[in-house]
GUZAPA-157621 format. One record per atom (N, C-alpha, C, O): chain; atom name; x, y, z; residue in three letters. Coordinates in Angstrom, 3 decimals. Layout:
N
PT	mol	atom	c1	c2	c3	type
PT	A	CA	X	Y	Z	Ala
...
This chain:
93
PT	mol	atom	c1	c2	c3	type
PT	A	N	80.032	66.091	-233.829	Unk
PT	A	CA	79.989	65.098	-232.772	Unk
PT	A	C	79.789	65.822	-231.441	Unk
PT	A	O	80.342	66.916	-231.327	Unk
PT	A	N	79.086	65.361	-230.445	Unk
PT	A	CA	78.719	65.905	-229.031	Unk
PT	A	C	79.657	64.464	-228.218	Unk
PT	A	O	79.728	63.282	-228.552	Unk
PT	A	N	80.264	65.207	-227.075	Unk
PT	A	CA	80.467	64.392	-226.240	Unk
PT	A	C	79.997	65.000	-225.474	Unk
PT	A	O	80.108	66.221	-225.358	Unk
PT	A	N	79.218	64.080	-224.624	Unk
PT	A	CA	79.035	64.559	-222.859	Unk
PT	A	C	79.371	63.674	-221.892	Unk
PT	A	O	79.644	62.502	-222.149	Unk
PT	A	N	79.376	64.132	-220.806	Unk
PT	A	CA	79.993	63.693	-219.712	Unk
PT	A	C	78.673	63.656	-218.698	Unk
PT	A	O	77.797	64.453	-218.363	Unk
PT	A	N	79.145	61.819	-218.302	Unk
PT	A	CA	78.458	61.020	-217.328	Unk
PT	A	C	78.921	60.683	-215.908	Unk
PT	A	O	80.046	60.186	-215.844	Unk
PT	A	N	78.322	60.845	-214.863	Unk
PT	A	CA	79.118	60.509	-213.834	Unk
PT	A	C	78.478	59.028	-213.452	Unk
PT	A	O	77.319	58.654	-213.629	Unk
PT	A	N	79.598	58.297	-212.869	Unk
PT	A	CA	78.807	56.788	-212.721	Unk
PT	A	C	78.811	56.406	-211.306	Unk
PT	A	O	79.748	56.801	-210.612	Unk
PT	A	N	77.995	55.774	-210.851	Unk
PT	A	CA	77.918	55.688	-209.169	Unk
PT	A	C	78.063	54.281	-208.873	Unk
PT	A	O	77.452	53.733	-209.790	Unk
PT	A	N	78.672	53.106	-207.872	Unk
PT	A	CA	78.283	51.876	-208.120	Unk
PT	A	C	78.423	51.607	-206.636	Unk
PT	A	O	78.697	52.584	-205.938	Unk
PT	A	N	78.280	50.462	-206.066	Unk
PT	A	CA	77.708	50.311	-204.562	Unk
PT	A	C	77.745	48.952	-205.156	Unk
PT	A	O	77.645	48.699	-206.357	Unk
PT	A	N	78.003	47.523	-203.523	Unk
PT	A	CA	77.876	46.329	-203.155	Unk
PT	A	C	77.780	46.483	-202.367	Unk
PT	A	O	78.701	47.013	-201.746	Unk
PT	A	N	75.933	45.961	-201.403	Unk
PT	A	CA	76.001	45.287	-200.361	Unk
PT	A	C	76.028	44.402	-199.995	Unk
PT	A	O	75.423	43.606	-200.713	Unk
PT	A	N	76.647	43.785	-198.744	Unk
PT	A	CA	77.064	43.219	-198.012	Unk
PT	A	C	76.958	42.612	-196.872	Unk
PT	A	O	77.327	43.338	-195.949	Unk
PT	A	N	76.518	41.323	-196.468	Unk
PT	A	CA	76.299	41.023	-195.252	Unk
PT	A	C	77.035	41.195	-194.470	Unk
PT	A	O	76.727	41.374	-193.292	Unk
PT	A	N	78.153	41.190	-194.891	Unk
PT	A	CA	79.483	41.675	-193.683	Unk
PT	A	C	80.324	42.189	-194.626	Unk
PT	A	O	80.792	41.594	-195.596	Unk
PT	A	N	80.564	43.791	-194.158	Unk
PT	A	CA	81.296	44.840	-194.994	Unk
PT	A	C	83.013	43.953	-195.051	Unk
PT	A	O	83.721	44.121	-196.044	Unk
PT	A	N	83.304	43.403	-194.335	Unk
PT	A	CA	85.081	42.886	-194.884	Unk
PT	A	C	85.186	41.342	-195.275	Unk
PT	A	O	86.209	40.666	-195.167	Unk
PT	A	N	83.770	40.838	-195.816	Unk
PT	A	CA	83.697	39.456	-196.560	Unk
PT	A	C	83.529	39.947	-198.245	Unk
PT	A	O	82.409	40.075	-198.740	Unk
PT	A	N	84.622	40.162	-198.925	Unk
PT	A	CA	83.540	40.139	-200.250	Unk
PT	A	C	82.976	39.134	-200.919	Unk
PT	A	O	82.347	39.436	-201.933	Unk
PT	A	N	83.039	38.115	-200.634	Unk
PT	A	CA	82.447	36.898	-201.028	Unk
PT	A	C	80.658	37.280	-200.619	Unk
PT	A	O	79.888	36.621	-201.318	Unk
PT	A	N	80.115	38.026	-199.827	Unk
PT	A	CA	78.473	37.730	-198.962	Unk
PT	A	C	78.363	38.926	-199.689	Unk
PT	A	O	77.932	39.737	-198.869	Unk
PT	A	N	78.625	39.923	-201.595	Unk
PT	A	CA	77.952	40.673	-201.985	Unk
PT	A	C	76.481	40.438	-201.803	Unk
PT	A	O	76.407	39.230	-201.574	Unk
PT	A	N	75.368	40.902	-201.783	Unk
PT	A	CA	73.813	40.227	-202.173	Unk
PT	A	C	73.498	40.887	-203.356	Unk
PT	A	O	73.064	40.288	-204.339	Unk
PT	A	N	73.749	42.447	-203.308	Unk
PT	A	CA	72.953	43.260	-203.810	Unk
PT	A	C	74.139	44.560	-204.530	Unk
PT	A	O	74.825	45.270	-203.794	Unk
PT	A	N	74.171	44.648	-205.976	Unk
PT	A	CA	74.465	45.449	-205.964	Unk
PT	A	C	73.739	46.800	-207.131	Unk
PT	A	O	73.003	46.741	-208.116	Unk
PT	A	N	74.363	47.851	-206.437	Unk
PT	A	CA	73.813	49.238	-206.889	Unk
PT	A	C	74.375	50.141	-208.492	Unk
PT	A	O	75.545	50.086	-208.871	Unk
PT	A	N	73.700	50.622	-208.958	Unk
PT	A	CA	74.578	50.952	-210.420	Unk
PT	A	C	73.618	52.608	-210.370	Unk
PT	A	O	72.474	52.762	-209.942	Unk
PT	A	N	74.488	53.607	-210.922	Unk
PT	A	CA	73.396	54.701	-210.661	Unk
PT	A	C	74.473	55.689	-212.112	Unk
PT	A	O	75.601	55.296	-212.414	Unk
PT	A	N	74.036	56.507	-212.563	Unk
PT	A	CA	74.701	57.692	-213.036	Unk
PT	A	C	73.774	58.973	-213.118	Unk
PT	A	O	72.565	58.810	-212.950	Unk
PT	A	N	74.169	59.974	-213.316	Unk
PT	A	CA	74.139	61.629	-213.409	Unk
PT	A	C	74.789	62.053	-214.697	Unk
PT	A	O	76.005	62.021	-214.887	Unk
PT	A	N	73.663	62.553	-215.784	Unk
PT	A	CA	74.622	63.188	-216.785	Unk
PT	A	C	74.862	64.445	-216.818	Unk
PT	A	O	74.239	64.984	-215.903	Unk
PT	A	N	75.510	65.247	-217.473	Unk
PT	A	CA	75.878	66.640	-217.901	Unk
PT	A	C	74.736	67.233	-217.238	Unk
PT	A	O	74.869	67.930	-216.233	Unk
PT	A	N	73.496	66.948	-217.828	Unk
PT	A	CA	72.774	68.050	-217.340	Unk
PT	A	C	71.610	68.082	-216.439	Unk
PT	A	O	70.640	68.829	-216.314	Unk
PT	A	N	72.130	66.785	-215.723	Unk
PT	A	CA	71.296	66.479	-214.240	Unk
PT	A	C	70.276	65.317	-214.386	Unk
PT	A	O	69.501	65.097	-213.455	Unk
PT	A	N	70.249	64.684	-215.338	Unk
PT	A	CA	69.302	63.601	-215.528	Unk
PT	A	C	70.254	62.469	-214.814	Unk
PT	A	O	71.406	62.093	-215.030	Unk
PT	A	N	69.300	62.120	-213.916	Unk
PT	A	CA	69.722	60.738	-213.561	Unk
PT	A	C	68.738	59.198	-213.343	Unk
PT	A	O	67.570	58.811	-213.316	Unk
PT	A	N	69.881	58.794	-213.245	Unk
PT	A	CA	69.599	57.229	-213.597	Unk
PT	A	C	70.074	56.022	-211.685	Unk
PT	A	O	71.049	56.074	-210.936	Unk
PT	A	N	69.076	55.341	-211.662	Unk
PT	A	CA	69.305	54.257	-210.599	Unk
PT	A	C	68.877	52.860	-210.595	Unk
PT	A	O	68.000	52.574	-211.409	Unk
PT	A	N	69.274	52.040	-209.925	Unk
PT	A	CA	69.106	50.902	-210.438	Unk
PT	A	C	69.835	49.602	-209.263	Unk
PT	A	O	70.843	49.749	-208.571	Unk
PT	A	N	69.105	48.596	-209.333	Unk
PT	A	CA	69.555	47.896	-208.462	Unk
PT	A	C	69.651	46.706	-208.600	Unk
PT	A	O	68.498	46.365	-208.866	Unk
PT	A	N	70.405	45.629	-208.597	Unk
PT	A	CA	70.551	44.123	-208.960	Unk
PT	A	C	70.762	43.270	-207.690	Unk
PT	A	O	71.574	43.487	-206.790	Unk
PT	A	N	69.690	42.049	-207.810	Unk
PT	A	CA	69.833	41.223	-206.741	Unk
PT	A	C	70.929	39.424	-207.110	Unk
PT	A	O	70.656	38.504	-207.881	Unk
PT	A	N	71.810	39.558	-206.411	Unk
PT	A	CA	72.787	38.594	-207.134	Unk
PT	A	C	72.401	37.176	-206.801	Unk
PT	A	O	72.059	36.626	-205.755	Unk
PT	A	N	72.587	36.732	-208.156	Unk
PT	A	CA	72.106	34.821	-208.209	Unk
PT	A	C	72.110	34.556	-207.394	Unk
PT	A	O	73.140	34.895	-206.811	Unk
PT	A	N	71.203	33.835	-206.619	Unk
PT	A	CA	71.449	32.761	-205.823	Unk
PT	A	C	70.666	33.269	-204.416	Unk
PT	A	O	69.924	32.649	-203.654	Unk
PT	A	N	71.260	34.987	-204.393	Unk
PT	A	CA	71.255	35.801	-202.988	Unk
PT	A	C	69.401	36.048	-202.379	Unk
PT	A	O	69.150	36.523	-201.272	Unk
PT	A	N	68.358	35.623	-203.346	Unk
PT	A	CA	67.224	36.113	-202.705	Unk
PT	A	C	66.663	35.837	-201.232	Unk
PT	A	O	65.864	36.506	-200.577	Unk
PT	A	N	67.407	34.505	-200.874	Unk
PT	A	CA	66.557	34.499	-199.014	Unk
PT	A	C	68.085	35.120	-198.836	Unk
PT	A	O	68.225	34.289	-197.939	Unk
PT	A	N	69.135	35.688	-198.854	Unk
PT	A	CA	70.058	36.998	-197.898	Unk
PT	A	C	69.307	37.994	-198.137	Unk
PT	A	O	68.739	38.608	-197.235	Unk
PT	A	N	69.190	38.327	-199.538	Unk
PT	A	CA	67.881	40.015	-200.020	Unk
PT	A	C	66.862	39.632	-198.872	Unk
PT	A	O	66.957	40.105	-197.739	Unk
PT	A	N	66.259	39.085	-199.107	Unk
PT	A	CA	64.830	38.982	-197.560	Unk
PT	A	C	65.296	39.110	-195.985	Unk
PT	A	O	64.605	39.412	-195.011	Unk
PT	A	N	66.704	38.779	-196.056	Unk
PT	A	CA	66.825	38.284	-194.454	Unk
PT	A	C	67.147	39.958	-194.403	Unk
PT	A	O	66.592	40.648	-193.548	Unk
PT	A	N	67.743	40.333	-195.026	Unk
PT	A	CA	68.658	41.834	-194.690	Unk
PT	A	C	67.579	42.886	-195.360	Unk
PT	A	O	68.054	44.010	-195.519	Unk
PT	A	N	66.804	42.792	-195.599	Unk
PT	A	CA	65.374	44.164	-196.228	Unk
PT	A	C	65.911	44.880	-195.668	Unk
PT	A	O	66.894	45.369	-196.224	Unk
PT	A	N	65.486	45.443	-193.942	Unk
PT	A	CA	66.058	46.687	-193.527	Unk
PT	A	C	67.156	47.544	-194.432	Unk
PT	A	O	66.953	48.605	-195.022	Unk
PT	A	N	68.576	46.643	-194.354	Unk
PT	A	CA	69.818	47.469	-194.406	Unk
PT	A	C	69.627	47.466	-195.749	Unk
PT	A	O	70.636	47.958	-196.256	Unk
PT	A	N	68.394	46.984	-197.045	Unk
PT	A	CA	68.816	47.213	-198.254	Unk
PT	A	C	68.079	48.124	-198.139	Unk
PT	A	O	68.738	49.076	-198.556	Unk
PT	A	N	66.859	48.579	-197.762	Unk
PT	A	CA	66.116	49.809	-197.434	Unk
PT	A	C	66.948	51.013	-197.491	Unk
PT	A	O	66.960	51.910	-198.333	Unk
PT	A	N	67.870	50.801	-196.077	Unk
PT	A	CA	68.833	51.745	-195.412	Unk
PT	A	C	69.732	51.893	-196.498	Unk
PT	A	O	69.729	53.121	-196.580	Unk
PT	A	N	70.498	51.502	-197.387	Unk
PT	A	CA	71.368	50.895	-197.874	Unk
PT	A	C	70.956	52.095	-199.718	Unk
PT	A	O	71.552	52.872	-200.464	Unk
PT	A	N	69.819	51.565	-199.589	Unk
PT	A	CA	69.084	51.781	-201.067	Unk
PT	A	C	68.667	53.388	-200.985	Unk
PT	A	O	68.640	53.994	-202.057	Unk
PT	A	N	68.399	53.975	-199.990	Unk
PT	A	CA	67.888	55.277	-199.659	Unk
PT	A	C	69.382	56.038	-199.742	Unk
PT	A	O	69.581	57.000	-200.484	Unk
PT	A	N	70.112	55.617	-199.110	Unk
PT	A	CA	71.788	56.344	-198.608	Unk
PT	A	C	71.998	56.858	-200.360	Unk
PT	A	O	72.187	57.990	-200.807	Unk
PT	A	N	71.886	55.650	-201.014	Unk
PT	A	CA	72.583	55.643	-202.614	Unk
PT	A	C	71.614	56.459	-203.654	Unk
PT	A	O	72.133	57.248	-204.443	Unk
PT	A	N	70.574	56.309	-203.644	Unk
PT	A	CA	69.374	57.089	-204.043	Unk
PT	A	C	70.111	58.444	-203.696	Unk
PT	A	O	70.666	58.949	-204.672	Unk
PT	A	N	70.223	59.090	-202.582	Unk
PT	A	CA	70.121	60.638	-202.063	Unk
PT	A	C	71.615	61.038	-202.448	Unk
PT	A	O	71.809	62.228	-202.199	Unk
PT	A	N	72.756	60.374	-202.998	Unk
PT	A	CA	73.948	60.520	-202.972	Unk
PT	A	C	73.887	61.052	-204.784	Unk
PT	A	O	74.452	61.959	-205.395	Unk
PT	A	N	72.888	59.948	-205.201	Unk
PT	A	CA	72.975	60.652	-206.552	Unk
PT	A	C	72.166	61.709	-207.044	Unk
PT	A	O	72.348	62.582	-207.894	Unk
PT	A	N	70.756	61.255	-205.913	Unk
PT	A	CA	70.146	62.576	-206.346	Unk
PT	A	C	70.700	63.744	-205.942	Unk
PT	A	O	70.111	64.640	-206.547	Unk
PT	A	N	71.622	64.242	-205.151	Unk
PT	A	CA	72.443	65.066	-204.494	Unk
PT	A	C	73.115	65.728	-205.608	Unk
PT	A	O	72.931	66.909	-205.906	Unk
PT	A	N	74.315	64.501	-206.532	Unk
PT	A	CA	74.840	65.516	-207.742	Unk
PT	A	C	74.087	65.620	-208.202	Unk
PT	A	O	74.109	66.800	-208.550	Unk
PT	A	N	72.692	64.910	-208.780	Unk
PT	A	CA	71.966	65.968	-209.932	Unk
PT	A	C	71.655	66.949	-209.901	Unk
PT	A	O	71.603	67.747	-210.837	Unk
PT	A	N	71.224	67.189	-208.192	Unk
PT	A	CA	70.846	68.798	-207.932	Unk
PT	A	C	71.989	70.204	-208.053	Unk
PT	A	O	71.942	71.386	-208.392	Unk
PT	A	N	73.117	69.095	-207.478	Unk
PT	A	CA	74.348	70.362	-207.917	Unk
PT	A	C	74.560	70.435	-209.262	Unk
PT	A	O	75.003	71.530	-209.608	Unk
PT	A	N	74.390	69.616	-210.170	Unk
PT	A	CA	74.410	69.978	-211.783	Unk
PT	A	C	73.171	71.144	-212.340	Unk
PT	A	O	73.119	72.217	-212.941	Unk
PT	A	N	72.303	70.201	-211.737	Unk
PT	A	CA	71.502	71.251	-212.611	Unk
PT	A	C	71.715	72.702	-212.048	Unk
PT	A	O	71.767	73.699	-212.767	Unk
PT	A	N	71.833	72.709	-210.654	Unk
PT	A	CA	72.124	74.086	-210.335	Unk
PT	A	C	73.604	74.974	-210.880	Unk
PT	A	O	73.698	76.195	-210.760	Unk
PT	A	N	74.690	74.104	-211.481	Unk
PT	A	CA	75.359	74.567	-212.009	Unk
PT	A	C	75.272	75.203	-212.880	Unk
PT	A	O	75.664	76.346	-213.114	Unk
PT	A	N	74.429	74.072	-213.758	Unk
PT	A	CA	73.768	74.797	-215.251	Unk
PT	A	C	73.061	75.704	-215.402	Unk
PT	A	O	73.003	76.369	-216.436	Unk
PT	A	N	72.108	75.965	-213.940	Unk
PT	A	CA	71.065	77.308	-214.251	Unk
PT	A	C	72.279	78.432	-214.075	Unk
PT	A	O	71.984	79.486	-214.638	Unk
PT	A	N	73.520	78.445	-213.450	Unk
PT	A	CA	74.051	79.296	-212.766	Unk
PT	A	C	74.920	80.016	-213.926	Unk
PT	A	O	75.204	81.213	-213.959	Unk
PT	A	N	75.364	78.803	-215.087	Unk
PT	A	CA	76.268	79.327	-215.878	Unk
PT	A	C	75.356	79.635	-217.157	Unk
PT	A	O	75.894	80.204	-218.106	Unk
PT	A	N	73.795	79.235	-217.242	Unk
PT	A	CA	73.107	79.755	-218.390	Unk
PT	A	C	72.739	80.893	-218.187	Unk
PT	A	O	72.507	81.715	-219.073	Unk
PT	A	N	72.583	81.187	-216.284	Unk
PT	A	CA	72.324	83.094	-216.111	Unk
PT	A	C	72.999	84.144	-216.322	Unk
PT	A	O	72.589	85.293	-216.485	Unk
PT	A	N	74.525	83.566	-216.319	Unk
PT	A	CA	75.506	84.559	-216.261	Unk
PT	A	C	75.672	84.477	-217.876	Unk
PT	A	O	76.305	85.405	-218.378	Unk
PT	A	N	75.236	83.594	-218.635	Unk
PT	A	CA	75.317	83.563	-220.006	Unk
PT	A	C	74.204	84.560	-220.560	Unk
PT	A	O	74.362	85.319	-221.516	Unk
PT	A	N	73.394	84.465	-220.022	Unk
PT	A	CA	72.107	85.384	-220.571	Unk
PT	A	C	72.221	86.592	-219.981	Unk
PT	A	O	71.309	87.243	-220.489	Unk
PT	A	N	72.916	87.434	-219.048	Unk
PT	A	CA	73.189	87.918	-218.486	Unk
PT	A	C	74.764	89.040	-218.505	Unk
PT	A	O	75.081	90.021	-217.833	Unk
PT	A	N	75.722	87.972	-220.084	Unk
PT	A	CA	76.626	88.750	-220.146	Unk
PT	A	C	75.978	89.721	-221.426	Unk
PT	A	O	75.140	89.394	-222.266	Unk
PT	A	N	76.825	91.280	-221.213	Unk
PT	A	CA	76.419	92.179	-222.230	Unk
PT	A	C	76.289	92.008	-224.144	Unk
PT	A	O	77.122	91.230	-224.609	Unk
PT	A	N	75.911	92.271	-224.551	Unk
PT	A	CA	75.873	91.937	-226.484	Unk
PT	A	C	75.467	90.767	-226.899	Unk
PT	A	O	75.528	90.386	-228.068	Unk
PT	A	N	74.813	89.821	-225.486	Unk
PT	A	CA	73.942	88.486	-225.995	Unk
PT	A	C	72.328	88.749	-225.812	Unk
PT	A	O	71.520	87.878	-226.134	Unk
């Protein structure tokens, strides 16, 4: 059996950050073990003229969350090159 390990990312925007009732839009993202990632975005029933009125901040909104995950993938994979060098790299392998 393999287990690996997923990191999961999730995000609701908001027409007004201290209403949670005005979610519109929300965000779902993960990063696995070895830097593959995943993003994704859902527009909530009902919410498509708030999605239109607010484009900008889902733009703004959608870019922030994008770069947050692409961010750990880059520190994973750079983990992984770091601990496969010192692996290839220790003596009698």
């Amino acid at each position: 059996m393999t287990i690996t390990k997923t990191i999961q990312f999730n995000a609701e925007l908001r027409t007004d950050e201290n209403d949670f009732n005005t979610v519109y839009t929300r965000f779902i993202g993960s990063v696995s073990n070895d830097g593959t990632y995943t993003v994704d975005y859902y527009i909530q029933d009902g919410q498509n003229s708030v999605f239109v009125e607010h484009s900008k901040d889902f733009r703004q909104a959608w870019q922030d969350f994008n770069n947050r995950i692409w961010n750990e993938a880059d520190a994973l994979i750079e983990q992984n090159a770091k601990i496969a060098e010192e692996s290839n790299s220790t003596p009698g392998k």
